[in-house]
C-alpha positions as CSV (number, residue, x, y, z in Angstrom):
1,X,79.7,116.3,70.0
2,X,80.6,113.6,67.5
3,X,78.6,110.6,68.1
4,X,76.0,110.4,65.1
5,X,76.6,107.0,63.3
6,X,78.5,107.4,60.4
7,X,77.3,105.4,57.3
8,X,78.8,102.2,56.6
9,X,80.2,100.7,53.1
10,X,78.0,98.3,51.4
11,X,80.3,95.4,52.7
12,X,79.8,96.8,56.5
13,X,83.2,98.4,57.2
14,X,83.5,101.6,58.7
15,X,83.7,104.2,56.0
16,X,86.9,107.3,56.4
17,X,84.7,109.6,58.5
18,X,86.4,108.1,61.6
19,X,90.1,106.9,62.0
20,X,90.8,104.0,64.6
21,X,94.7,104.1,64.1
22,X,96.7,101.5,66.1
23,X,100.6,102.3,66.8
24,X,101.3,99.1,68.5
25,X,104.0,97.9,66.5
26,X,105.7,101.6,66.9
27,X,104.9,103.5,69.9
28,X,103.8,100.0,71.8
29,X,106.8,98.7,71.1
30,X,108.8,100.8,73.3
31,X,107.6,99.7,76.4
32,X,109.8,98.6,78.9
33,X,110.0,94.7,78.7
34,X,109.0,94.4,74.8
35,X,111.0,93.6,72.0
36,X,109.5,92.7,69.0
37,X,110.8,91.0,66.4
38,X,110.1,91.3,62.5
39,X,108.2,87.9,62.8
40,X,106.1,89.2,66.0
41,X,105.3,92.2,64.0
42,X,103.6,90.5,61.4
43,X,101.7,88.4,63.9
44,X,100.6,91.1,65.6
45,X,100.1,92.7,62.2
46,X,97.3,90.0,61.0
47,X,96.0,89.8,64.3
48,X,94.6,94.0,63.9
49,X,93.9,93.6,60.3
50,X,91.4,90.7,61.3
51,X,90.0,93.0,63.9
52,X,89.5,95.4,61.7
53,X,91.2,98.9,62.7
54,X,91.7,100.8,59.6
55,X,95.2,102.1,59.8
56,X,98.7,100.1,61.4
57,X,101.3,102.1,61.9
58,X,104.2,99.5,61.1
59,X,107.1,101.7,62.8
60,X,109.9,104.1,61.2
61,X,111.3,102.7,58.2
62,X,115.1,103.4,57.8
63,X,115.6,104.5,61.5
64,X,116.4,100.2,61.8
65,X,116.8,97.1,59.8
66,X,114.0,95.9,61.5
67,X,111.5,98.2,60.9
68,X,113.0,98.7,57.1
69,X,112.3,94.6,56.9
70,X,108.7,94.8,58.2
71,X,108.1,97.0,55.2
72,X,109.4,95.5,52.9
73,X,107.9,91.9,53.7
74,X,104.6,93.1,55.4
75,X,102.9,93.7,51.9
76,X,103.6,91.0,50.3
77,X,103.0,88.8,53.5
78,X,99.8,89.9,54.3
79,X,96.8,90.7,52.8
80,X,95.6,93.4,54.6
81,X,91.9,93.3,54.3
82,X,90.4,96.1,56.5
83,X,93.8,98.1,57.3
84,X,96.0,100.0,55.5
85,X,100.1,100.3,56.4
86,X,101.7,103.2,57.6
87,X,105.2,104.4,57.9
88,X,106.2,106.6,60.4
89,X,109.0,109.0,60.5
90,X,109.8,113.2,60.9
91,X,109.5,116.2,59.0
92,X,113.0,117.0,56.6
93,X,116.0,118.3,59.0
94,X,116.0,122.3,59.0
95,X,117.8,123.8,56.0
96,X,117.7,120.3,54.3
97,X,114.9,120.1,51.1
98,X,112.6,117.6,51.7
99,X,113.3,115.4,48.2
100,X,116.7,115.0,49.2
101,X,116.1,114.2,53.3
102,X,117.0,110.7,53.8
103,X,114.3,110.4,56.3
104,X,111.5,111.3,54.2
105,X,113.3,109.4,50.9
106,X,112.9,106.4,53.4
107,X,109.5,107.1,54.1
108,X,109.0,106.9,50.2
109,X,110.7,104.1,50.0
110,X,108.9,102.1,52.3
111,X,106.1,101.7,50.1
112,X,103.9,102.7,52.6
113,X,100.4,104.0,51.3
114,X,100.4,106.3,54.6
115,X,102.6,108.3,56.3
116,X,102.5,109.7,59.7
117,X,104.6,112.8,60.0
118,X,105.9,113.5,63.9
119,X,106.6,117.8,63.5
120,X,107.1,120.0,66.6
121,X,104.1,121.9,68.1
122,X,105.8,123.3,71.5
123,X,107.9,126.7,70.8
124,X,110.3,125.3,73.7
125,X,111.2,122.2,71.8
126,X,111.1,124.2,68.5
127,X,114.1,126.2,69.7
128,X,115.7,124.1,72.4
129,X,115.2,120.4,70.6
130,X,115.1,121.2,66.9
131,X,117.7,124.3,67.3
132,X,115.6,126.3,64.5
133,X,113.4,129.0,64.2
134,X,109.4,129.1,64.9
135,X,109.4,130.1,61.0
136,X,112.0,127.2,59.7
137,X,109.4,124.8,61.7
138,X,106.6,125.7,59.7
139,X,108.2,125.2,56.3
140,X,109.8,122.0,57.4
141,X,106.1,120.7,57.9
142,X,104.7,122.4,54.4
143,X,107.2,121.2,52.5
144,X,107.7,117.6,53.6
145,X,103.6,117.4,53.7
146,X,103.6,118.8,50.3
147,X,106.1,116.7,48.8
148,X,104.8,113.4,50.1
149,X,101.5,114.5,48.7
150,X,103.2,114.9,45.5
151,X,104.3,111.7,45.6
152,X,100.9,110.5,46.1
153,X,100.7,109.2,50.3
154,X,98.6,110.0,52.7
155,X,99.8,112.1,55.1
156,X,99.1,112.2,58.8
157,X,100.6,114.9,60.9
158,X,101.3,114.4,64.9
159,X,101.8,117.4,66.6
160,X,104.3,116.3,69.5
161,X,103.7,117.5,72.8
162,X,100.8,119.6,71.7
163,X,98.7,120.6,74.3
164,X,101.8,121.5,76.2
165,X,102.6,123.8,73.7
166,X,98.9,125.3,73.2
167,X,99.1,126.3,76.7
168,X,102.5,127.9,76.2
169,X,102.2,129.5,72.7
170,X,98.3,128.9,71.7
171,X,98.8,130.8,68.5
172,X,102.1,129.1,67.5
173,X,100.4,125.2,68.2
174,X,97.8,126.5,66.2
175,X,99.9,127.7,63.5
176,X,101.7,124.6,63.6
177,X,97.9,122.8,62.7
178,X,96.9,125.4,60.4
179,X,99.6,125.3,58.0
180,X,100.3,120.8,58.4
181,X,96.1,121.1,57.0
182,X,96.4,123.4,54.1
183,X,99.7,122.1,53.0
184,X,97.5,118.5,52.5
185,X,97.6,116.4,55.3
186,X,94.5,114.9,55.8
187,X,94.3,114.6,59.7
188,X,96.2,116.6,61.9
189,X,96.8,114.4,65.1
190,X,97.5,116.2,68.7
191,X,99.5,114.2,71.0
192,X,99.2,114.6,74.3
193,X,102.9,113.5,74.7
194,X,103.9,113.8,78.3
195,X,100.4,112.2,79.4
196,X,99.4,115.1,81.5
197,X,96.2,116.1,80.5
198,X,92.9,115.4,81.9
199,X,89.6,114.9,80.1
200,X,88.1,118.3,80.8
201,X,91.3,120.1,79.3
202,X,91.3,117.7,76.5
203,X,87.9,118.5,75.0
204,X,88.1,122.1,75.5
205,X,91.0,122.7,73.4
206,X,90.3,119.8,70.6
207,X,86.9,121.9,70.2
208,X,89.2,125.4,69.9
209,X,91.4,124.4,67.3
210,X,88.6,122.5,65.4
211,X,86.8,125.3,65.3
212,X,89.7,128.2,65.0
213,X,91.9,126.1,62.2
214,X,89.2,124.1,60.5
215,X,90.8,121.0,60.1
216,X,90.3,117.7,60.6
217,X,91.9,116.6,64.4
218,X,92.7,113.3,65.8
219,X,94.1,112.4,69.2
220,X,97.1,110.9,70.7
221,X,97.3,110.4,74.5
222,X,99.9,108.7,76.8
223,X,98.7,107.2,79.8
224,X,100.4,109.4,82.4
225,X,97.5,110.7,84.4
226,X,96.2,107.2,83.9
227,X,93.4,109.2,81.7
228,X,94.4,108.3,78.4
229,X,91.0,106.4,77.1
230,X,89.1,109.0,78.5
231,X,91.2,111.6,77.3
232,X,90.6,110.2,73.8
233,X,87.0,110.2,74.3
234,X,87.1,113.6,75.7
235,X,88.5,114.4,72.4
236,X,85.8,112.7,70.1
237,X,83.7,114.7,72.4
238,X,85.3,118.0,71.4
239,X,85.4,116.5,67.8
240,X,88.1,114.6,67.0
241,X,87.5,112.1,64.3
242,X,90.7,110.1,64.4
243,X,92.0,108.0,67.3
244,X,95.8,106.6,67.9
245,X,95.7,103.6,70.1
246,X,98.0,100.7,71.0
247,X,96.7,97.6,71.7
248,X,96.3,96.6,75.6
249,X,97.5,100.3,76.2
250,X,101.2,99.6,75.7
251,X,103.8,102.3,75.0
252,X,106.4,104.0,76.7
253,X,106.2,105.0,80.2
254,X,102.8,103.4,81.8
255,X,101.5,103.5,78.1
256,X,99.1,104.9,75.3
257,X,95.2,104.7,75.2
258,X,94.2,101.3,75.3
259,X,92.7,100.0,71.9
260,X,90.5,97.7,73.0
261,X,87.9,99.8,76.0
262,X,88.7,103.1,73.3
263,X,86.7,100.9,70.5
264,X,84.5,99.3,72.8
265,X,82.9,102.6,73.9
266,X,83.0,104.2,70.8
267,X,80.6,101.2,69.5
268,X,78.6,100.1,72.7
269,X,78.6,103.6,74.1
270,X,78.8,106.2,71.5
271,X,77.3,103.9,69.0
272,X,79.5,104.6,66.4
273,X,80.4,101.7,64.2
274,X,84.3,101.7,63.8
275,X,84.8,98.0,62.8
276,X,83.6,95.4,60.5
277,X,80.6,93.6,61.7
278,X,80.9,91.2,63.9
279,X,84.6,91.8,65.0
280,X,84.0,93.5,68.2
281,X,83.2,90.0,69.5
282,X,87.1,88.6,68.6
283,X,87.9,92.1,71.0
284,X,89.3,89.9,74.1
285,X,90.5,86.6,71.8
286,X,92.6,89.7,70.0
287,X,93.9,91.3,72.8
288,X,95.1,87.9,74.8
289,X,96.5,87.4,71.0
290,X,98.7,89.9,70.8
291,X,99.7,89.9,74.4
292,X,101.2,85.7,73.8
293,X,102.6,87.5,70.3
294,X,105.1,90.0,73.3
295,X,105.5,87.6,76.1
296,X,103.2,89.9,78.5
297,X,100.4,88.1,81.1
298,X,97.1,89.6,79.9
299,X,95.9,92.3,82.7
300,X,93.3,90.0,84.6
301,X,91.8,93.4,85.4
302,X,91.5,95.5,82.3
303,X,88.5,96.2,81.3
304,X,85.8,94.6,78.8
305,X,89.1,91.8,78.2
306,X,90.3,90.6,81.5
307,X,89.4,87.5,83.3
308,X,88.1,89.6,86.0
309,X,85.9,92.5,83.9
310,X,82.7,90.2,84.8
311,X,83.7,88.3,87.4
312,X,81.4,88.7,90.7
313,X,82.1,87.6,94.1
314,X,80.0,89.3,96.6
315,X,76.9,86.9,97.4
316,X,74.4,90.6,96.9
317,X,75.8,91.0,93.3
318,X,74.7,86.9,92.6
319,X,71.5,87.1,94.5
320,X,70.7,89.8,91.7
321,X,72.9,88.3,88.8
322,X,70.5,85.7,89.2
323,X,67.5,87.6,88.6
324,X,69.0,89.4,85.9
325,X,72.5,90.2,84.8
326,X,72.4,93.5,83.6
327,X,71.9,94.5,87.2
328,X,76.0,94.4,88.0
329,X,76.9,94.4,84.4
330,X,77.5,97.4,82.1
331,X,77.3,95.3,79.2
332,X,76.9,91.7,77.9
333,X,80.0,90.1,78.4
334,X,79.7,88.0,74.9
335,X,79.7,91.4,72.6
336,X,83.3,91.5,73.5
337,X,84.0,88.4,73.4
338,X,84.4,87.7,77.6
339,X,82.2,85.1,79.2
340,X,80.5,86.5,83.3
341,X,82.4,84.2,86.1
342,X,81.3,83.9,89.3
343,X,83.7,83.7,92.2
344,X,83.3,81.2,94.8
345,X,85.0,82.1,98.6
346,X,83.6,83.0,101.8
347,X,81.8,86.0,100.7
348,X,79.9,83.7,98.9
349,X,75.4,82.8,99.4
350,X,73.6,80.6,97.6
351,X,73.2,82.5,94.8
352,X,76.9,82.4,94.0
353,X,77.5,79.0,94.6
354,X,73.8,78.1,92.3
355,X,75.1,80.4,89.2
356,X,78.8,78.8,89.8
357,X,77.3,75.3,89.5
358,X,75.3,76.0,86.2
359,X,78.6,77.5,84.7
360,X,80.5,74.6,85.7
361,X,77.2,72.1,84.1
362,X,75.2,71.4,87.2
363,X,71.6,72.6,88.2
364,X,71.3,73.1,92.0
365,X,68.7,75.1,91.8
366,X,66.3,72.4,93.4
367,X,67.9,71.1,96.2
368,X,68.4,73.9,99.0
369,X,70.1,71.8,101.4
370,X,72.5,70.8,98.9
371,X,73.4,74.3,98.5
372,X,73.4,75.1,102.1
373,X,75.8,72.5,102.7
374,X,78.5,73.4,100.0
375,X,78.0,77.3,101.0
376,X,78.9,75.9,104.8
377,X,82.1,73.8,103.5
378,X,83.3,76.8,101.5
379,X,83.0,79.1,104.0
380,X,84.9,76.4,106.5
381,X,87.6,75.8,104.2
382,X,88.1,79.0,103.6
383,X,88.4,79.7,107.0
384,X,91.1,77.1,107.2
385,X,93.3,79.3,104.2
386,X,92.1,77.9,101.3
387,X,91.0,80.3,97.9
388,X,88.3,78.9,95.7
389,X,88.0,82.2,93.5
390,X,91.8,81.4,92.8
391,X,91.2,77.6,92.4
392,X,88.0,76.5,90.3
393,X,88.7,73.6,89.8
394,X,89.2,72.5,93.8
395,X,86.1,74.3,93.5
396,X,84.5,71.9,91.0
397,X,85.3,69.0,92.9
398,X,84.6,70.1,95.8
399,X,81.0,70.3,94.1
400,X,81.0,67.0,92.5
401,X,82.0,65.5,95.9
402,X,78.7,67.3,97.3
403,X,76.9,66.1,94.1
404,X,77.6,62.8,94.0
405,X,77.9,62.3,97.5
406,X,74.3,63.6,98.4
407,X,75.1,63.1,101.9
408,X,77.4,65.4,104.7
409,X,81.0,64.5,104.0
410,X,79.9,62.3,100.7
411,X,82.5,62.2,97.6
412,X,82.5,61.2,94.0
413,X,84.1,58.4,92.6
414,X,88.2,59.4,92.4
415,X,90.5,58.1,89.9
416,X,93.1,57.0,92.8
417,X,93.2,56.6,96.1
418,X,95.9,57.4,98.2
419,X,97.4,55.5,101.3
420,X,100.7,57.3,101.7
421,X,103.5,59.5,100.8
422,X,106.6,60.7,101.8
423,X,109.5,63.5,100.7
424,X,113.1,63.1,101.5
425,X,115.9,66.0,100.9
426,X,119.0,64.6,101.3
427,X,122.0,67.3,101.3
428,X,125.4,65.3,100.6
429,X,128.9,66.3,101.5
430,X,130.0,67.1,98.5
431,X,127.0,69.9,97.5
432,X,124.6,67.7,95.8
433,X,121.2,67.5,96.9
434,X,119.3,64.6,96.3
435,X,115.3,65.0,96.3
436,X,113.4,61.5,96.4
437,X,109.8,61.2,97.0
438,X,107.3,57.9,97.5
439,X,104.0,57.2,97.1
440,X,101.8,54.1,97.9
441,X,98.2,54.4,96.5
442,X,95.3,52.3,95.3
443,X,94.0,52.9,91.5
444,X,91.9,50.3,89.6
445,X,91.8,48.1,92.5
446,X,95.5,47.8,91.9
447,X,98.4,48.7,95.0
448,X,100.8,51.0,93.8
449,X,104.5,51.8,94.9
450,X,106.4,54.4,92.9
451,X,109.5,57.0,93.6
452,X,110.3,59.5,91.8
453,X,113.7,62.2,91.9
454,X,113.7,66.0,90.8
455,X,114.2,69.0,91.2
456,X,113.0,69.6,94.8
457,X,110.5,67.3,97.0
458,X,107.4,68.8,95.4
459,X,108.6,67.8,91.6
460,X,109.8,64.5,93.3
461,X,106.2,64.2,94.9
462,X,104.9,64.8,91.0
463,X,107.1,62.5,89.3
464,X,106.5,59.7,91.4
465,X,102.6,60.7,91.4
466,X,103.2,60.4,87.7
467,X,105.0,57.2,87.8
468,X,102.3,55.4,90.2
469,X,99.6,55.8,87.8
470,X,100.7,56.4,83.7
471,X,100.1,52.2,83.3
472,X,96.4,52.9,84.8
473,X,95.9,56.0,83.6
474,X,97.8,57.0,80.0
475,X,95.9,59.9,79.8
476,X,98.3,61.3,82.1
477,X,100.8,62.0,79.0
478,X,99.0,64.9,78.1
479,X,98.8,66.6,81.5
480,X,101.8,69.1,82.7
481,X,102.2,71.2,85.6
482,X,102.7,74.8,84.0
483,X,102.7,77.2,87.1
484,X,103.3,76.7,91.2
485,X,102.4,79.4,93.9
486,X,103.1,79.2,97.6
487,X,102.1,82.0,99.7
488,X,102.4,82.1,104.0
489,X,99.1,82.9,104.8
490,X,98.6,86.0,107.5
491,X,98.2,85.8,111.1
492,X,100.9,82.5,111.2
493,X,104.3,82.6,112.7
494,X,107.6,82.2,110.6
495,X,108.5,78.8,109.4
496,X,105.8,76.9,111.8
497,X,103.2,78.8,109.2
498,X,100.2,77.7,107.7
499,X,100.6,77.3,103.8
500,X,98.6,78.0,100.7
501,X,100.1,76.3,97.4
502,X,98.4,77.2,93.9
503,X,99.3,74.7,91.7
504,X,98.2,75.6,87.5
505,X,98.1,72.6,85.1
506,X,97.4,72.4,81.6
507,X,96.0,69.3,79.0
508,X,97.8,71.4,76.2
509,X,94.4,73.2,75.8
510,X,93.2,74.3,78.5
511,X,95.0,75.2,82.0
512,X,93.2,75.0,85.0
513,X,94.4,75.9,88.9
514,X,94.0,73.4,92.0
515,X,94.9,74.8,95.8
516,X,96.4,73.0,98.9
517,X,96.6,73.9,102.4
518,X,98.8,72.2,105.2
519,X,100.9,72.9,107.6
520,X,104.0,72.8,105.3
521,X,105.0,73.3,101.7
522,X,105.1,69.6,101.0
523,X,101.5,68.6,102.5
524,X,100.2,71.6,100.9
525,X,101.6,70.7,97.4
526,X,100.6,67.1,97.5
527,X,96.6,68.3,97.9
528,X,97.1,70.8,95.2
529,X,98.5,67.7,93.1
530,X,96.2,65.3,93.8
531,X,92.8,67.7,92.9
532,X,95.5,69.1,89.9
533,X,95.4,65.5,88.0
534,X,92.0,64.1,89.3
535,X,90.9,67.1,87.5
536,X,92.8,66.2,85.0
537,X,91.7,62.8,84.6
538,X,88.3,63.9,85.0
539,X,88.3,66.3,82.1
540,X,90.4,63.2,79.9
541,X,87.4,61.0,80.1
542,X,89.2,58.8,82.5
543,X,87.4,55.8,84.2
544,X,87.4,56.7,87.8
545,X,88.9,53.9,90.2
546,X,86.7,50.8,91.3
């Protein structure tokens, strides 16, 4: 076991007894669906110095412009304060010496302080991939170890598809480790390449070759068996001291160990301090970071940084939530940087719908019929197709109504009031469709006619919701409708259906998700719009109407 704390440097980083090595911008980067430019790789760059992981492996300079560029602007562009940069590329071509390879002459070139070494460890790929000898192999990876040494970097080695090759050849993949360690590489790193190991096979053999080769071992694993965190764990468990991560778990195929639970556990868990202090709490700000920085939706359900990691909906989990929090949580939510949620819907008691209150600012705790009544009207409108888990603020209101209201079927003050609208799609001979919508409602004491056209009835139905009230209400401006969902609910028939519309909006801050129900798209979409921009208003400041 490796879980004794190492000590700390006097300014509270981690000291070199333990590696956390992030290959996000090179092994992350080849997941389907990313494509990173040298601008997002400097982002992302900052974004894991600030968090504090000691080494970044920037990709494989001279293998693309791109990469070539990070290099050379990533020094002088950032001042790395926790991390050092590291260039990736292979051992020298057989029969090729290694001061004259332009691969590693490129890997000099870089700058790089670090550089991680990808050498063959499978006797299969040896002769079938590389088209050498078992004995060429070896000297490729002493001499190009030994002549970046001399050149004073780093060195890392990875052993590609290692364990593969230790069930295969055991004596060959150790021979491999052995002679990348006493040619100077300071950690030799096996990669479980294919992602086909589990945890259990993982430990055994990391404790083998520890303890046969005596080197120093880290751990690479691909996500394959959907194991890959705890395959990396296993591995500091058999005595690893070195972990390669990417950051949300990307990478080729279904990905590479996720950064973020890896460090989590290691601290909280294994209580081995691995970052600066104080920077696991930026953990989920860094992770929803770097997953704006490639254009991905965060995982709502990954763990320690999703939306969902400490949101509870069942009304048993509340009841005890309420008493105490650590009952249905593993950790507290805040030492990651995640905040607990509690999910309103029909599951939900009055424990759920008193702890949803006091997140959203109001005590309920003293009136039980109060409670009572907005646990019945959840349940009933739920019942009816509508999703309040999906839709806090419908939620919200729906509490302020109950709030202010203090009386079955009471509401808060609204900002408008509406007496009619009405959608028409008008499909002319010559192609063009026209969509115009109307409203007619009351704000400020004021009667209201507006139209507006778009692109459909529903972005009619906005723009003319829009146009009724931005003289009464200019706070409107800042309010856009960023996402729209419409969903057939079950148990309905075909186009006479019952529909659910999810309707996201956003004050350029902060974005927030309403939902309607009506028998078709267009009713649906109006009461999604109409709780979208009260909301709106509400969280503006807005005077409500008169």
């Amino acid at each position: 076991m490796t879980t004794e704390k190492p000590d700390d440097t006097p300014d509270g980083t981690p000291d070199d007894t333990f590696h956390v090595f992030d290959t996000t911008l090179r092994d992350g980067a080849q997941r389907e669906g990313i494509n990173l430019t040298v601008a997002d790789k400097l982002t992302i760059a900052r974004h894991l110095d600030e968090y504090g992981v000691g080494f970044i492996e920037g990709g494989w300079p001279g293998a693309n412009p791109r990469d070539t560029e990070f290099f050379a602007r990533a020094p002088k562009e950032i001042g790395f304060r926790h991390a050092q940069l590291v260039a990736f590329g292979s051992t020298r071509r057989a029969g090729v010496p290694a001061q004259i390879d332009p691969q590693v002459k490129a890997l000099v070139d870089s700058g790089a302080p670090v550089v991680t070494l990808v050498a063959k460890a499978h006797d299969k790929h040896v002769e079938l991939a590389l088209r050498t000898t078992l004995e060429e192999n070896l000297a490729m990876i002493r001499e190009t170890v030994s002549y970046l040494r001399e050149q004073d970097r780093r060195v890392f080695v990875d052993c590609e598809h290692f364990f593969d090759g230790y069930h295969a050849n055991p004596a060959y993949a150790k021979d491999v480790v052995r002679t990348a360690y006493e040619a100077g590489a300071d950690v030799v790193v096996l990669c479980d390449t294919n992602g086909g190991m589990i945890p259990a096979q993982i430990q055994a053999v990391v404790r083998t070759v520890a303890a046969d080769t005596g080197a120093r071992l880290g751990i690479h694993a691909q996500d394959d068996t959907g194991c890959a965190v705890a395959n990396t764990l296993a591995a500091v468990d058999g005595g690893a001291t070195h972990v390669q991560c990417t950051a949300n778990g990307y990478g080729e195929r279904v990905g590479n160990a996720n950064l973020f639970p890896v460090v989590a556990a290691l601290e909280l868990k294994y209580g081995r301090k691995v970052l600066p202090e104080g920077a696991l709490r930026e953990t989920t700000r860094v992770s929803h970071a770097i997953a704006e920085v490639v254009n991905l939706t965060p995982s709502t359900h990954q763990p320690y940084v999703g939306t969902s990691a400490f949101a509870h909906k069942g009304g048993l989990h509340a009841s005890a939530i309420k008493i105490d929090p650590d009952l249905y949580q593993h950790i507290a939510p805040e030492a990651v940087g995640n905040t607990m949620r509690m999910l309103v819907s029909d599951m939900a008691g009055r424990a759920s719908v008193e702890l949803k209150g006091k997140e959203l600012g109001y005590d309920l705790g003293g009136d039980r019929d109060l409670v009572g009544r907005i646990v019945e009207r959840v349940k009933e409108q739920e019942l009816q197709g509508y999703t309040y888990e999906a839709a806090d603020a419908s939620f919200e209101l729906l509490l302020r109504d109950e709030v202010h209201g203090r009386a079955p079927g009471g509401q808060a003050p609204r900002f408008f009031r509406l007496e009619s609208w009405r959608a028409i799609v008008e499909q002319r001979p010559d192609g063009a469709q026209v969509n115009e919508a109307t409203v007619k409602l009351w704000a400020k004491g004021e009667r209201v006619v507006a139209t507006g056209e778009g692109n459909g009835p529903v972005d009619a139905l906005d723009r003319a919701l829009r146009a009724g009230l931005e003289r009464t209400h200019p706070e409107l401006a800042k309010l856009a409708l960023v996402d729209y969902k419409v969903r057939i609910l079950e148990g309905a028939q075909g186009t006479s259906s019952t529909t659910r519309v999810l309707v996201g909006m956003s004050d350029g801050g902060t974005e927030w998700t309403t939902v309607g129900v009506g028998d078709n798209v267009i009713a649906a979409s109006w009461q999604a719009l109409d709780d979208g921009y009260t909301y709106g208003l509400l969280r503006a400041g807005a005077e409500p109407r008169e």
